[in-house]
C-alpha positions as CSV (number, residue, x, y, z in Angstrom):
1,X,-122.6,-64.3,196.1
2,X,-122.9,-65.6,199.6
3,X,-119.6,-64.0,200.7
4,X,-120.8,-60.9,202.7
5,X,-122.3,-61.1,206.1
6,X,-125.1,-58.9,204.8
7,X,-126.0,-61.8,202.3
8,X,-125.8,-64.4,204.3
9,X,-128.0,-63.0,207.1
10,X,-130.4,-62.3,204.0
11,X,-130.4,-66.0,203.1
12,X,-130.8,-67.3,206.8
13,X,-134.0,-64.9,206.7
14,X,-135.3,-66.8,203.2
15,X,-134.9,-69.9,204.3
16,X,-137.1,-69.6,207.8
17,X,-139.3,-67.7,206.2
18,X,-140.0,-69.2,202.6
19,X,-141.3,-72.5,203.9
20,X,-143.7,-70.8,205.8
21,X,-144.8,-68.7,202.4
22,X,-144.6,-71.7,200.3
23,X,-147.0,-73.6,202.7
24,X,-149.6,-70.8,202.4
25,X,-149.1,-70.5,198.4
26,X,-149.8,-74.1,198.4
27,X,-152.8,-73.7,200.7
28,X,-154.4,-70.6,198.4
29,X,-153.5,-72.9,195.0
30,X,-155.5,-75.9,196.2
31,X,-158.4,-74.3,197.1
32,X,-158.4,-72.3,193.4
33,X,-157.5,-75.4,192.1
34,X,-160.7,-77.0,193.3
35,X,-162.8,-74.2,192.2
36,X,-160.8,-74.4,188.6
37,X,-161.4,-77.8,188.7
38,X,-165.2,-77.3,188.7
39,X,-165.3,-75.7,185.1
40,X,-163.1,-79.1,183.6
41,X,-165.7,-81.2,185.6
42,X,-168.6,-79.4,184.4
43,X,-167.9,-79.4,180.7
44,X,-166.7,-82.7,180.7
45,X,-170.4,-83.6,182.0
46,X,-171.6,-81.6,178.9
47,X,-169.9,-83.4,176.9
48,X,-170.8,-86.6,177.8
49,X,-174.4,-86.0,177.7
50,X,-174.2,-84.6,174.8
51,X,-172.9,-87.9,173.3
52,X,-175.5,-89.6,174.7
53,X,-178.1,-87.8,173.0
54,X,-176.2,-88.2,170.1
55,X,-175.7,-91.7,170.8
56,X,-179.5,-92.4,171.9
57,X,-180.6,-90.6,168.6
58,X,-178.6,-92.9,165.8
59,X,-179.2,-95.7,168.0
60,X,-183.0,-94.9,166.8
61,X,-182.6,-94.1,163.5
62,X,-180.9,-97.6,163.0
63,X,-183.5,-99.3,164.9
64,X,-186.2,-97.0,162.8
65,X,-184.7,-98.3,159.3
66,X,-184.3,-102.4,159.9
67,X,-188.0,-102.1,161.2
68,X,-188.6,-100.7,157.6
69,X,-186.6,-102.9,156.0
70,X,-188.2,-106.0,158.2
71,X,-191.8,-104.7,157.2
72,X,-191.8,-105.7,153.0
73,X,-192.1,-101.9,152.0
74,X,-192.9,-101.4,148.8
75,X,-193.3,-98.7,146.5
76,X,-197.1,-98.1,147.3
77,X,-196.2,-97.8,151.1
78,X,-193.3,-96.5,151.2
79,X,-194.4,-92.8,150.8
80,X,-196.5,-93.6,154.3
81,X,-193.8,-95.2,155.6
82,X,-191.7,-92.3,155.2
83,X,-194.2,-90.0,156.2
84,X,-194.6,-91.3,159.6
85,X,-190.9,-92.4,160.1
86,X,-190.3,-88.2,159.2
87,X,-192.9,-87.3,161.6
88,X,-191.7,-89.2,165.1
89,X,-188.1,-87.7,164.2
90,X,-189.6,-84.4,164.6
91,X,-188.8,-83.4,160.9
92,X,-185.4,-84.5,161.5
93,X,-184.8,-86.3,157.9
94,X,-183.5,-84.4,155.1
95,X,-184.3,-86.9,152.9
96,X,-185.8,-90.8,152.8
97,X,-185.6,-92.7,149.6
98,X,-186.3,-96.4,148.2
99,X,-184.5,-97.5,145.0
100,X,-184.4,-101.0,143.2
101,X,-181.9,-103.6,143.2
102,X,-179.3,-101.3,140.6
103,X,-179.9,-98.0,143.3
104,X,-182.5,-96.4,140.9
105,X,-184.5,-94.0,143.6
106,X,-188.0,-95.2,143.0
107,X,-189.9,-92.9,146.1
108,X,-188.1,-89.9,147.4
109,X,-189.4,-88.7,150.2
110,X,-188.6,-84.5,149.9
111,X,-187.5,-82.4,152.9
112,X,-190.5,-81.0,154.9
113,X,-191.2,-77.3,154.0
114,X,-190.2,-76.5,157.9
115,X,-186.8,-77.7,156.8
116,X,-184.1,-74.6,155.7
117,X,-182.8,-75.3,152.6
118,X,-179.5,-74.8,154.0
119,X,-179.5,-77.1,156.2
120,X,-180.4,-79.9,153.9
121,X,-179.4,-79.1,150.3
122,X,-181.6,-80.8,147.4
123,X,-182.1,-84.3,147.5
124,X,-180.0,-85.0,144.2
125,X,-176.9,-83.8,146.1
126,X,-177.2,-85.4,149.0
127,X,-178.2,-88.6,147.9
128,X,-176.1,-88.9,144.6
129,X,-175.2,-92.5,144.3
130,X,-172.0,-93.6,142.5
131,X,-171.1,-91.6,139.1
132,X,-170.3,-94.8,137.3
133,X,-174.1,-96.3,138.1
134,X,-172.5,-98.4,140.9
135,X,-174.9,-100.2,143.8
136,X,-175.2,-97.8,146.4
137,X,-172.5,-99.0,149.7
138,X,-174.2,-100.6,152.6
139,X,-173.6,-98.7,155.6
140,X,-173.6,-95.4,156.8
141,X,-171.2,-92.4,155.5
142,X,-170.9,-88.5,156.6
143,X,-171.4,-85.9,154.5
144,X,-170.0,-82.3,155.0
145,X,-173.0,-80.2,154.9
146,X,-173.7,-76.2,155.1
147,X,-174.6,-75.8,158.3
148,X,-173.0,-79.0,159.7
149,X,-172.1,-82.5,159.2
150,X,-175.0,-84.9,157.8
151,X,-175.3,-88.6,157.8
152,X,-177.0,-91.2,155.0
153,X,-177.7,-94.1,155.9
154,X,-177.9,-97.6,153.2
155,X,-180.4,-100.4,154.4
156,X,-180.4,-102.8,151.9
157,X,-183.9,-104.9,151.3
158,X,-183.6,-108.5,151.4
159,X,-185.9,-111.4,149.3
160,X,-184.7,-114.7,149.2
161,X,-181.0,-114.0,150.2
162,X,-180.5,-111.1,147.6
163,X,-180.4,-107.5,147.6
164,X,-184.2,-106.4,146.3
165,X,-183.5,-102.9,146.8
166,X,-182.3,-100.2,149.4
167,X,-183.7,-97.5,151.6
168,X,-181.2,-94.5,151.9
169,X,-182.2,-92.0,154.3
170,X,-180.5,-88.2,155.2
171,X,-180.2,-86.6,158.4
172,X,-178.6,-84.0,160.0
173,X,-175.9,-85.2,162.9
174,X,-176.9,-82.6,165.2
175,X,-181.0,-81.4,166.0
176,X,-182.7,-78.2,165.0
177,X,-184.0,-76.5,168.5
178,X,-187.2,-75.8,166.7
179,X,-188.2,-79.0,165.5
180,X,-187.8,-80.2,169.6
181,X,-190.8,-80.2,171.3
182,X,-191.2,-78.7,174.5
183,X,-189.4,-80.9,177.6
184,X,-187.0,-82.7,175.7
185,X,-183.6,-83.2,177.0
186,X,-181.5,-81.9,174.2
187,X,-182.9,-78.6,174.8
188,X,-181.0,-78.0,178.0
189,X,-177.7,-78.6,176.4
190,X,-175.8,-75.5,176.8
191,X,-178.3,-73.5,178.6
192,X,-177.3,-74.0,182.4
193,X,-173.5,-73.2,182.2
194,X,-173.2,-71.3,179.1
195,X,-172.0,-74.1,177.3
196,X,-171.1,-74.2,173.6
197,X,-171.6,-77.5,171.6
198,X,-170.1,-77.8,168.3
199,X,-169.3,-80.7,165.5
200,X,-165.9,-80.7,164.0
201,X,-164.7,-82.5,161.2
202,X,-161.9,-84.1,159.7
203,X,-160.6,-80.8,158.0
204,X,-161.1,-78.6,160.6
205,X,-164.2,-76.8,160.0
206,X,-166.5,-76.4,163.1
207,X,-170.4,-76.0,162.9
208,X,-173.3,-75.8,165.4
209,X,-174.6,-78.7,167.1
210,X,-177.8,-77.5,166.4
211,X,-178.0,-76.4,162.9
212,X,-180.8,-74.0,162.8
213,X,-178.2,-71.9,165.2
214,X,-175.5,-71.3,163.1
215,X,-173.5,-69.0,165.3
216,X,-170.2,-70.1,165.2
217,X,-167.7,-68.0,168.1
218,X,-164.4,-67.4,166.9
219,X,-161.8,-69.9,168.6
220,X,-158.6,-68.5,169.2
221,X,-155.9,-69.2,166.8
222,X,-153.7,-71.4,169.9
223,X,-156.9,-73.3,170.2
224,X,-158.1,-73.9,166.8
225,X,-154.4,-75.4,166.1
226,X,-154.4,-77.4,168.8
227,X,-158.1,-79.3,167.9
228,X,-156.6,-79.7,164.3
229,X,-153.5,-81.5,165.9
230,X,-155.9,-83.3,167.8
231,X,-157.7,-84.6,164.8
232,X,-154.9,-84.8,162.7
233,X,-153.5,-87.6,165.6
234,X,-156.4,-89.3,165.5
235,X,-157.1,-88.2,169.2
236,X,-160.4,-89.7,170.7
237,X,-160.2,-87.1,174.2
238,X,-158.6,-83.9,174.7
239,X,-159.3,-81.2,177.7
240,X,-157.6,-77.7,178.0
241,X,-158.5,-74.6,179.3
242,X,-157.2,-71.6,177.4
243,X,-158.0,-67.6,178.6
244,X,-160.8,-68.5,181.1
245,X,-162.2,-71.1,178.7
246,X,-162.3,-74.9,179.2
247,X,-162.4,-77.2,175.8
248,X,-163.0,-80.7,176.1
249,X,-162.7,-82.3,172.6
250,X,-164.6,-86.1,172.3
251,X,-165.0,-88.3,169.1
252,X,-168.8,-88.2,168.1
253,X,-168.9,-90.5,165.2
254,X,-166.8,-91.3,162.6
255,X,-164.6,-88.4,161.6
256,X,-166.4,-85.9,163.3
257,X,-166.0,-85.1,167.0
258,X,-167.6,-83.2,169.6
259,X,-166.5,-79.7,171.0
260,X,-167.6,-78.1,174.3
261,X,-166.9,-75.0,175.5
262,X,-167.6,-73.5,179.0
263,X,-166.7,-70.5,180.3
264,X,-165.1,-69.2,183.7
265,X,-167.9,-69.1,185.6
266,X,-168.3,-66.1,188.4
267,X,-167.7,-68.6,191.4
268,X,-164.2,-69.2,189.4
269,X,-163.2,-66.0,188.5
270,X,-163.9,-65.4,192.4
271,X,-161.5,-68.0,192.9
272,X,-159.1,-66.6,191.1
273,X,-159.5,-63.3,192.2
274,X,-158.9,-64.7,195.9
275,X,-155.8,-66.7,194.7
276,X,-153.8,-63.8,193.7
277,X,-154.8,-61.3,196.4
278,X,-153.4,-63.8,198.7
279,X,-150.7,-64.7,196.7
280,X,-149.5,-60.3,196.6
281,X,-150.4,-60.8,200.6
282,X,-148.1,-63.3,200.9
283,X,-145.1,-61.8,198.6
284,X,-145.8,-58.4,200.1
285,X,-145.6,-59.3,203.4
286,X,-142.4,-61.7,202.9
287,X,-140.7,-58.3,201.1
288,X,-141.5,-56.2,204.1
289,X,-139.8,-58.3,206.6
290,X,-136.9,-58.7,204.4
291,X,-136.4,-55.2,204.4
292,X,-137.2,-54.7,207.8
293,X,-134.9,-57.4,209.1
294,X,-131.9,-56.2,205.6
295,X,-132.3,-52.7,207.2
296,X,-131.5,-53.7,210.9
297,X,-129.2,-56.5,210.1
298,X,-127.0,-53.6,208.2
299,X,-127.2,-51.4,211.0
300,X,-126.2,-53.1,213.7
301,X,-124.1,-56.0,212.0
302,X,-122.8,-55.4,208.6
303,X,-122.0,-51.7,209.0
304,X,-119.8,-52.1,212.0
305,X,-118.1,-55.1,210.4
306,X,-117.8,-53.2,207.3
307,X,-115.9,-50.6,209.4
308,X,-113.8,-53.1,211.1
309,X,-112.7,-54.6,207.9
310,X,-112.2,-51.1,206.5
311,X,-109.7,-50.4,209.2
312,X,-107.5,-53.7,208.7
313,X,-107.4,-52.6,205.2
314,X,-106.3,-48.9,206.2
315,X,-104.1,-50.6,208.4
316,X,-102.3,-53.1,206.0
317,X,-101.7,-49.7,203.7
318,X,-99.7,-48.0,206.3
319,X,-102.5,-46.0,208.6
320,X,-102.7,-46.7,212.4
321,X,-105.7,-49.5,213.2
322,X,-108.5,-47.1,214.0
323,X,-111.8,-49.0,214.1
324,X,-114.2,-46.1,215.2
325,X,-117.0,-48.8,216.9
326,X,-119.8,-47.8,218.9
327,X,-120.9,-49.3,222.1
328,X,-124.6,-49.9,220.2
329,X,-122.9,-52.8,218.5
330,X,-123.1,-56.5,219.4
331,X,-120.2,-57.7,222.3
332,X,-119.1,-59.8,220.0
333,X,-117.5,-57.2,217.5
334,X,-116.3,-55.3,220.7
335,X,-114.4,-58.3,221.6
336,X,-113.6,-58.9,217.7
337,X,-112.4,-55.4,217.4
338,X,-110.0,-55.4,220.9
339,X,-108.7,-58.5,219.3
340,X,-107.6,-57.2,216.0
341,X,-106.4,-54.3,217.7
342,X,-103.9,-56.2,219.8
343,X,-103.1,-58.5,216.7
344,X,-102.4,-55.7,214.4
345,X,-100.0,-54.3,216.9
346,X,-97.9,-57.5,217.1
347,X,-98.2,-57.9,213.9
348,X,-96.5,-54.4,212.7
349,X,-93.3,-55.6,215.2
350,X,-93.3,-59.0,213.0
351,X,-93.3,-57.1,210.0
352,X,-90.5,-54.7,210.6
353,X,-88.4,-57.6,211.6
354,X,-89.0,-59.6,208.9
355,X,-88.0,-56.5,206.6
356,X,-84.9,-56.2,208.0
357,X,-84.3,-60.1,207.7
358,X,-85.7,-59.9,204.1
359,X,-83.0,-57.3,203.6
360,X,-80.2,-59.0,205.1
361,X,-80.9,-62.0,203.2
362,X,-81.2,-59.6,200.3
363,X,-77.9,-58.8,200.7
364,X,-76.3,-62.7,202.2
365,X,-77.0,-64.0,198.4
366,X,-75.9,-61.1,196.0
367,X,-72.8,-61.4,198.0
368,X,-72.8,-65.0,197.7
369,X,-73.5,-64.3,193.6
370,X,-70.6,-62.2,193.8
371,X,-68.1,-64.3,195.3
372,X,-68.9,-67.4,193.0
373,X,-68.4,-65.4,190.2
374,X,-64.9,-64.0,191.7
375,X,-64.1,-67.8,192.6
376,X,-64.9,-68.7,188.8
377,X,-63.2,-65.8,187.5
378,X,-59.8,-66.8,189.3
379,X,-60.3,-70.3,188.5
380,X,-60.6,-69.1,184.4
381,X,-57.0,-66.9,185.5
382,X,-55.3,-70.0,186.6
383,X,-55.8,-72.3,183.8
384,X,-55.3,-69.7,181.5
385,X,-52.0,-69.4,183.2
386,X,-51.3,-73.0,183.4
387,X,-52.0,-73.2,179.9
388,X,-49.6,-71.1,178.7
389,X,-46.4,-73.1,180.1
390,X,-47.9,-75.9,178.2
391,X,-46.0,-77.0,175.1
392,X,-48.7,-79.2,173.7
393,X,-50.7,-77.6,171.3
394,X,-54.0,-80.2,171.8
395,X,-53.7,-80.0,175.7
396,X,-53.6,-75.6,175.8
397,X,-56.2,-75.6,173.6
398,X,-57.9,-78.1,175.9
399,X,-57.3,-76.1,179.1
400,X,-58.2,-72.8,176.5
401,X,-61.6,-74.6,176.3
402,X,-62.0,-75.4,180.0
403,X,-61.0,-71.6,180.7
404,X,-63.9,-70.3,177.9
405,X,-66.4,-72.7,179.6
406,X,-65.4,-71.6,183.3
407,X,-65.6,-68.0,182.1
408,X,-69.0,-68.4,180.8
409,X,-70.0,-69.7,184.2
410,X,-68.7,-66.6,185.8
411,X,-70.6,-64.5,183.7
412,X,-73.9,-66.4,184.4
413,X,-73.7,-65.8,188.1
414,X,-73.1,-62.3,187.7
415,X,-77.3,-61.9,185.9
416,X,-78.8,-65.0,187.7
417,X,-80.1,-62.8,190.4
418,X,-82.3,-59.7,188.9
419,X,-83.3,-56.5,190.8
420,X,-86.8,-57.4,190.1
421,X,-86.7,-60.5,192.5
422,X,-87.1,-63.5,190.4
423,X,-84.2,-65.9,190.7
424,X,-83.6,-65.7,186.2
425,X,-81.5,-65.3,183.7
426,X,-82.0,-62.0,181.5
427,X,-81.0,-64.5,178.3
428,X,-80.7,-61.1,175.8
429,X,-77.8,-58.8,178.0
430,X,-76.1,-62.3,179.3
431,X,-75.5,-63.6,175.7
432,X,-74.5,-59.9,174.3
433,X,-71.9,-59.8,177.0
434,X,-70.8,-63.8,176.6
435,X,-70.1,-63.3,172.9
436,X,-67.8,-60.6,173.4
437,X,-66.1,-62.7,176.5
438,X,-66.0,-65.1,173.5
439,X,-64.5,-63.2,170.7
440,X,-62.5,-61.5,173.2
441,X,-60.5,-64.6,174.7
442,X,-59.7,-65.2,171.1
443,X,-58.2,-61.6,170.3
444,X,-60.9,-60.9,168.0
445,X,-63.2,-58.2,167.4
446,X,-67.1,-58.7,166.9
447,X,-67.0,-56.4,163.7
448,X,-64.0,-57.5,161.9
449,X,-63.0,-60.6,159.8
450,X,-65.8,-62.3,161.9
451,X,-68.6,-61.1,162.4
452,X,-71.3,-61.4,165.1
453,X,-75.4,-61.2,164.7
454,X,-77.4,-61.4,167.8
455,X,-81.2,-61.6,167.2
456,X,-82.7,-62.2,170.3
457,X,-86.1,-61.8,172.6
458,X,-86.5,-60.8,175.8
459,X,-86.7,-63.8,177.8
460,X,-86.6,-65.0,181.0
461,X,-85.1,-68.4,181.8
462,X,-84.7,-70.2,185.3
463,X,-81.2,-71.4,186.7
464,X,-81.5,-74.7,186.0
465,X,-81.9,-73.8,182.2
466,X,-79.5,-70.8,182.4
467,X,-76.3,-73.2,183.0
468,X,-76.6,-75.8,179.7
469,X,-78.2,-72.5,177.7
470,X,-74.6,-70.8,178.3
471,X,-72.3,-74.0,177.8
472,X,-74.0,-74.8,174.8
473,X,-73.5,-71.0,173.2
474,X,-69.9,-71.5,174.6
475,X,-69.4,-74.6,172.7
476,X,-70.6,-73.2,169.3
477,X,-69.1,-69.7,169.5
478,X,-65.8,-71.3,170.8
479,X,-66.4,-74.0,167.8
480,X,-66.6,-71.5,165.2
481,X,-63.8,-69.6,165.9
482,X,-61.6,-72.1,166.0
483,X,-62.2,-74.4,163.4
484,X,-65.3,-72.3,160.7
485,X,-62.9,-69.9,158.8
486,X,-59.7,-71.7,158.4
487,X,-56.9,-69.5,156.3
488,X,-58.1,-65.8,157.3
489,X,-61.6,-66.8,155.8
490,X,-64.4,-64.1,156.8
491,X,-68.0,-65.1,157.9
492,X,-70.9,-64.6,160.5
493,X,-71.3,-66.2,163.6
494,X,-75.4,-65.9,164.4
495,X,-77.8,-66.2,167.3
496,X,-81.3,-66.2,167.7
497,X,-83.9,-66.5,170.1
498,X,-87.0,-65.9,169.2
499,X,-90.6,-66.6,170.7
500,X,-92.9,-69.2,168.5
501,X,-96.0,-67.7,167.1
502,X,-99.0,-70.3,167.8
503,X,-97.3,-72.8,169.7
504,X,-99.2,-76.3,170.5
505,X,-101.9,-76.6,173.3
506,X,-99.3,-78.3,175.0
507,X,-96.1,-76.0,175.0
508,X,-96.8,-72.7,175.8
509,X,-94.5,-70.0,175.6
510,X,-92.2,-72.6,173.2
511,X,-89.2,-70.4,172.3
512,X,-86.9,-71.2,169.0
513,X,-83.1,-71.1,169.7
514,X,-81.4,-70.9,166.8
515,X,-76.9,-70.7,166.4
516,X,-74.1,-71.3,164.4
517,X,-72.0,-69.6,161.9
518,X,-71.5,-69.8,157.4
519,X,-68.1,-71.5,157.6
520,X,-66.8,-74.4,156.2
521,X,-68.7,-76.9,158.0
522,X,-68.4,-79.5,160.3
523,X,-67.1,-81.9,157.6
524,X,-64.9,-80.0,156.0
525,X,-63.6,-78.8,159.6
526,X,-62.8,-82.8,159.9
527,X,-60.9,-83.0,156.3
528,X,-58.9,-80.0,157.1
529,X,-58.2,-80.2,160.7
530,X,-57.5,-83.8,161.3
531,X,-55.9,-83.1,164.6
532,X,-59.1,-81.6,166.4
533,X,-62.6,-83.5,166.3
534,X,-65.1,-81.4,165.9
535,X,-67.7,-84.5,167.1
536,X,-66.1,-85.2,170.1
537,X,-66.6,-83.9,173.8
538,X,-67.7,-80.5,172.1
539,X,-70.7,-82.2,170.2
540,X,-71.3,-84.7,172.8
541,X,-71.5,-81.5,175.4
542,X,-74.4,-79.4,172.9
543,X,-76.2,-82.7,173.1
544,X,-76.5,-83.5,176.4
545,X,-77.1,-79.4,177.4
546,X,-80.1,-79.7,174.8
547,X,-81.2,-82.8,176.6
548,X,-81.0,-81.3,179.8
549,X,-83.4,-78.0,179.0
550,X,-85.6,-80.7,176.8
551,X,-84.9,-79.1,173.7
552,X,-85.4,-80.9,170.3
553,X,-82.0,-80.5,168.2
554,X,-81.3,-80.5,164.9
555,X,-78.1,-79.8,163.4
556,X,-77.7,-78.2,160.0
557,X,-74.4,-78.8,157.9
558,X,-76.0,-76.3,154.8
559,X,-74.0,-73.8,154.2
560,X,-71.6,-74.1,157.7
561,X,-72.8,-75.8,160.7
562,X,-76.1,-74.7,162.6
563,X,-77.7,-76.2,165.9
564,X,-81.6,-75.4,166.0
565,X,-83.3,-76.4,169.7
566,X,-86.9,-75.7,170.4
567,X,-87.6,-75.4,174.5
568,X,-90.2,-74.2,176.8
569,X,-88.5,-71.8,178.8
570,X,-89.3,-72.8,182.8
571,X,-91.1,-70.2,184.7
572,X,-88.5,-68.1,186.8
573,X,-89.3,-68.6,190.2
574,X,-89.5,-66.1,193.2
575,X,-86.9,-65.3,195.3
576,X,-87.2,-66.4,199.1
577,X,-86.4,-62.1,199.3
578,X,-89.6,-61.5,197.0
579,X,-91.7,-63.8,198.7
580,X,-91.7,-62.3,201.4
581,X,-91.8,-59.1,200.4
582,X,-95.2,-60.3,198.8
583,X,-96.1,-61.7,201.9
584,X,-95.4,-58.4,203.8
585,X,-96.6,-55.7,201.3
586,X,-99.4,-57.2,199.5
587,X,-102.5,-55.5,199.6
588,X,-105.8,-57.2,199.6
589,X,-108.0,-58.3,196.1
590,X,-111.1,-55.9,195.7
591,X,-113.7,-59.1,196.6
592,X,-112.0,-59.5,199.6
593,X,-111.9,-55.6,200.9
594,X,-115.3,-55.1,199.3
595,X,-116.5,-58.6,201.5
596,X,-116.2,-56.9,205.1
597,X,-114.8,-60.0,206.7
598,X,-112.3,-59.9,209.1
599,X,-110.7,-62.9,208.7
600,X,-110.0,-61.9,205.3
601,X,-108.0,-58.8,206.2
């Protein structure tokens, strides 16, 4: 990413110039951040005096009640008691009731007729008692409502130590604006920031703190999930803001909690406004200067380098080291360019003579190849000839032996150097042409009484694995032929060489090498020819070959004798010729033309 020079100038020119743009991001988000922070302050004031209000008002209506209780009412007072408890709450009971001991109402005080209906339903729903004629539960419960949550209270009367009866009373949790009189406190709730107070209960509904304004706004769906989470956890606090609009969600009483909702005000949409103009002044100007410094950077840095690099790479390809720099570029490319000029031109005289060395050397070790193989091949004549003054049957066929192995050796030098510059062994032509050595040496023909089947791969092994690969198929073929078809017998001799289809993680490329022949076996070889064991330095030789090329053997007397070996064949390395013909003629990678860099070239 960071290769070209283009890019790199590009990153120097970030990194001086993004601190300076972060600073003044940071600069224009705190100051919106303290305008934002306003609205979060401001409803969270709402709230809190709204649940003092609603604190201050139960606070009264307990206070209200034990006086009651205190005072002895009875049934003849209790309608006045009522009355006047109704009145100083501003009409704020839906119902006030006094029963006897068992919780049988005795004086019901009604709604007021300035009450809506709604709001407070009849007095036989809101203050049924237990079903089963239960006592009435001391305390105070909510009660979902229709326009809102309501709350009865239980104040039990006490005469002598026991319960002589109970005053239940109804209210509504919120206040209806036009039962407030003029100058009260609750009145201003909401009206100065546009705020919106709401109740919320346990399972999710939401209604209007003040009941006789019913107008519920539509929450959006993100929100509304979030507050049912919140009451679903239990949560006593929560503050967002969401689109513009602060929440701040705080437990009331009891299951229901208290919503406010403020909106952006102008000052903060200001704010906002101001934030991302000089956020765009800030990215626009930072985009400018990148592409005023990218454009000159180019012109007078990257471009010329670009053409410098260009002409290494023509020059590497054959073409004369032709720069074409103007005088407009820095003295330090001048001076860079002179250089490569004067380098390239050394460079070509290297070259040329480290051709012709490459060449002669070429030539120093097929002629070396040649003569070993000559050397081996006379070697091979001689003990052939020795062997045949030699009377002893055991000792010519032991010189016979030495001869096929030499042979074989001659014939490996002749393919260990290939004309496509690895130093390998072509394993499929080398064994074709060792068999017939093989079958020849023991004036027999490959398509007569004995038969030869060569399945083999292409494959390429190194030297080291080349010698005990050809020993060991000398030592089987040889085997075989002597000793598998006793008495004119016909049969197959077989090789095969063939790639492994999913080999383990471990042994890639594993190749299976597979030989032997449908004679009569290496026991039976033993029974019949007593004079010539079959498990001695021939057997002994196959097993230290397969050692030597870490092969795993296995040897198969099942209808004749076969010798299984499973081998990773060594990468063939490069000749010391190809290497540096690599060295001379190879021609750069696309990332490292397409880079512009000199060094590179």
């Amino acid at each position: 990413m960071f290769d070209t020079v283009g890019a790199r100038v590009m990153a120097l020119i970030v990194a001086t110039t993004l601190p300076l743009a972060t600073i003044a991001g940071l600069l224009a988000w705190h100051s919106y951040q303290e305008n934002v922070g306003n609205a979060l302050a401001r409803t969270e004031r709402d709230a809190q005096a709204a649940l003092s209000e609603l604190s201050s008002d139960l606070d009264q209506t307990h206070s209200v009640l034990d006086m009651l209780a205190d005072r002895d009412i009875t049934a003849e007072t209790a309608l006045r008691e009522f009355g006047l408890v109704q009145t100083i709450s501003q009409h704020h009971y839906c119902s006030l009731m006094l029963t006897d001991a068992q919780g049988h109402p005795s004086v019901v005080l009604p709604p007021p007729s300035s009450q809506d209906p709604a709001i407070c339903p009849s007095g036989q729903l809101l203050t049924t008692l237990n079903q089963n004629g239960a006592r009435p539960n001391i305390g105070v419960d909510v009660i979902k409502g229709g326009r809102g949550p309501l709350i009865r209270f239980v104040v039990p009367l006490m005469n002598q130590g026991t319960i002589a009866g109970y005053i239940i009373a109804v209210r509504t949790l919120g206040w209806q604006r036009s039962h407030l009189p003029a100058g009260d406190g609750r009145l201003l709730l909401g009206v100065n920031d546009n705020a919106r107070n709401l109740l919320m209960m346990g399972d999710g509904s939401i209604f209007s703190l003040f009941p006789d304004r019913p107008n519920i706004p539509e929450l959006p769906t993100a929100v509304h999930d979030r507050l049912k989470r919140d009451i679903a956890n239990h949560a006593l606090h929560d503050s967002f803001t969401f689109h513009g609009t602060t929440y701040v969600l705080q437990n009331a009483y009891g299951p229901v909690s208290l919503l406010v909702a403020t909106e952006r005000t102008h000052e903060e949409s200001r704010a906002l406004n101001i934030f991302l103009i000089r956020v765009g002044l800030i990215a626009t100007l930072l985009v400018l200067e990148l592409l005023i410094v990218a454009w000159a950077a180019r012109t007078f840095l990257v471009e010329p380098l670009e053409r410098l690099a260009l002409a290494v790479a023509d020059w590497r390809r054959g073409a004369p080291f032709d720069p074409r720099i103007n005088r407009s570029i820095p003295l330090e490319i001048r001076h860079l360019e002179r250089a490569f000029l004067r380098a390239t031109r050394r460079l070509t005289r290297h070259e040329r003579a480290l051709e012709k060395s490459a060449h002669h050397q070429d030539m120093l070790i097929r002629e070396i190849h040649h003569r070993v193989k000559n050397n081996l091949q006379v070697i091979a004549s001689l003990l052939n000839l020795q062997a045949s003054r030699i009377r002893s049957h055991e000792a010519r066929e032991e010189f016979r032996l030495v001869r096929d192995r030499v042979r074989a050796l001659a014939t490996l030098h002749r393919y260990l150097y290939s004309e496509n510059g690895l130093s390998a062994l072509d394993v499929q032509s080398f064994l074709e042409e060792l068999c017939s050595i093989l079958f020849s040496a023991h004036s027999m023909n490959t398509q007569t009484r004995i038969r030869l089947e060569l399945d083999i791969e292409h494959v390429l092994i190194s030297p080291d694995q080349a010698v005990p690969v050809a020993l060991i198929v000398t030592e089987v073929v040889s085997n075989a032929l002597r000793y598998a078809f006793p008495e004119n017998r016909s049969g197959v001799v077989r090789i095969s060489l063939h790639r492994v289809k999913n080999p383990p993680a471990d042994k890639s490329g594993l190749v299976e090498f597979e030989l032997g022949d449908d004679g009569i076996g290496l026991e039976a070889s033993r029974a019949t020819e007593s004079r010539n064991r079959r498990e001695g330095i021939g057997i002994q030789l196959i097993r230290g070959f397969a050692r030597q090329i870490n092969a795993d053997l296995l040897i198969s007397n099942e209808d004749g004798t076969w010798y299984n070996m499973k081998f990773v064949p060594a990468d063939p390395s490069p000749t010391a010729v190809a290497i540096a013909h690599k060295a001379i003629h190879s021609e750069e990678s696309p990332s490292s033309a397409g880079s512009g860099s000199p060094s590179d070239s």
